[in-house]
Phi, psi and omega in degrees: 000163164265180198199136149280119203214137169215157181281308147220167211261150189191195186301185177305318189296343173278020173229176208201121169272103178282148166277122175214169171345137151304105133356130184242122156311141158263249183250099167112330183262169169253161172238121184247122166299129200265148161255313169213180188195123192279161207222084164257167180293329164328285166303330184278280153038273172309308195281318159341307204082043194262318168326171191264332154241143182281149165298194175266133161250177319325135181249160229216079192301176182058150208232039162206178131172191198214125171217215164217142164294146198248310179213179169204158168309189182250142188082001185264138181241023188208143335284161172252145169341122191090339158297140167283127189223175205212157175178158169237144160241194135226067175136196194075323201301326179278068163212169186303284185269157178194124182252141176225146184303154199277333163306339168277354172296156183242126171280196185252123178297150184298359190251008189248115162319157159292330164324294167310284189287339162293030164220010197281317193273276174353299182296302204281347164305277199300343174280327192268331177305321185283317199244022175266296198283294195287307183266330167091012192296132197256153173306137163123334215250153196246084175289128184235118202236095189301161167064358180336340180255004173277193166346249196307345190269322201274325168306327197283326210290317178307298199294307212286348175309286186313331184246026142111002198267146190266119163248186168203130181277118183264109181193165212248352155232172191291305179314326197271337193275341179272002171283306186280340162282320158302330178295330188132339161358138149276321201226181055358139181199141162251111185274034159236011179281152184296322194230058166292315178319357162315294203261017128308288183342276186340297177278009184175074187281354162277348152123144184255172247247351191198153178218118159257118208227077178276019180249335188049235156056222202272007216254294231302316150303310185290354194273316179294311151310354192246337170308153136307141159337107183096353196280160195232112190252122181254139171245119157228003153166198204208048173290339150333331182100235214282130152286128191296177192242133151228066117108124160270008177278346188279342146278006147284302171319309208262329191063018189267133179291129165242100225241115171297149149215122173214114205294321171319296167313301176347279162299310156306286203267029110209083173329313169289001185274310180300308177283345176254027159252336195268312144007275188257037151278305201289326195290299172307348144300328160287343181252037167061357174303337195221083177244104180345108186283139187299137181240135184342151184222126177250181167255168204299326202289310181309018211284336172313287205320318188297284186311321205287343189274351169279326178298332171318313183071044209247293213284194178267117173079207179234129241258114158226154169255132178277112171291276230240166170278121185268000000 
């Protein structure tokens, strides 16, 4: 099979689609013809060696994708051969084939592209994990969501829709704030004006109540300053450049929390929590309540163009590469 593989992890130009070995399922796993595969600032991240863990070499990029099952392992009777499925590794994934124990398939819902959903899970596991587990967001309550037309912001503007939430969407161009509005935004702001923090004020003169915030950088204080009494500032990566600082006084003033979310961790040390937020993300997919927006779509070959547009934090959505023809 190919594969996108490098010998050590750098930039894009250090990987190469290689001929390497068919995966053989062992006892518990499936093995799935991969169709797509999602492309987040992680996974560019991750293929950098920018992360805070390094993989194993040679690596294998991607943390998603969407295929169909092919074969299985000994003992597995769920998924069967031929279903369309949804799965995380932590790499492997940019290949034809890939076996993951088969208790982690998902099916893919039917209203869903291999496209769409090979961009589904990462992003919206981690937006519900931040605004289920971690921030605690109640209906009625005001999410202000940095980066809103990306991956995870645009997923966070949907899941908080979905649990009842007033949001506003944060984003530095008219495309991108008309994207976060097509996603479900009640509002808008453009955060690349010097005195966007006005127009919180404005759109939220008591300061709002939750901040989903994958951006960091210099965005990262004024945002935090703009909570309500009680507000919940979620740290989900630093796509933005340098991790910030902040005054620690300023969550004394505020009585306010600044809350890690990290899905990896998360998701290892309590699956079952993951797997019933992920539940009921696919139940609001079915019920038309959550429908994922498409995001660039590259080919397999093009596996560079994909990792540099993800690394941008550029696009609309989330970045995928079509491994196979669907």
């Amino acid at each position: 099979m190919k594969a996108v593989i490098a010998d050590e992890l750098g930039p894009p130009e250090c990987y190469a689609l290689r001929e390497v070995p068919t995966p053989e399922p062992a006892a518990g796993e499936a093995r799935v013809r991969v169709l797509a595969a999602g492309v987040g600032y992680f996974d560019a991240l991750m293929a950098r060696g920018g992360y805070q863990v390094r993989p194993p070499l040679p690596f294998v990029p991607g943390s998603e994708f969407a295929g169909i099952v092919e074969s299985c392992g000994e003992g597995v009777q769920s998924p069967a051969p031929g279903q369309r499925v949804i799965g995380g590794s932590f790499g492997n994934v940019f290949a034809e084939y890939i076996c993951v124990p088969a208790a982690t398939l998902m099916p893919l819902p039917a209203v869903l592209s291999a496209e769409v959903g090979a961009a589904f899970l990462v992003n919206y596991q981690t937006a519900a994990h931040a605004l289920i587990q971690r921030a605690g967001l109640r209906a009625g309550e005001t999410l202000l969501v940095l980066g809103a037309a990306g991956g995870t912001g645009s997923a966070a503007v949907q899941v908080g829709k979905c649990l009842g939430a007033r949001v506003i969407a944060a984003a530095s161009s008219a495309e991108k704030r008309a994207f976060a509005r097509a996603a479900g935004a009640d509002l808008e702001l453009d955060y690349s004006r010097p005195d966007w923090r006005d127009d919180v004020k404005r759109l939220s003169p008591g300061g709002v109540d939750v901040i989903f915030d994958p951006v960091g950088g210099e965005f990262f204080e004024p945002a935090f300053r703009s909570l309500a009494w009680g507000g919940r500032h979620l740290v989900i990566g630093f796509a933005g450049g340098a991790i910030p600082r902040l005054p620690a006084n300023l969550a004394l003033l505020k009585g306010a929390s600044l809350v890690g979310v990290d899905l990896r961790q998360a998701a290892g040390r309590d699956p079952a929590m993951n797997a019933a937020n992920t539940r009921r993300l696919l139940g609001w997919v079915e019920e038309g309540a959550l429908r994922p927006p498409a995001g660039p779509v590259f080919d397999f070959a093009d596996f560079r163009g994909a990792l540099d547009a993800a690394f941008s934090g550029k696009s609309l959505g989330k970045v995928v590469l079509r491994v196979a023809a669907t």
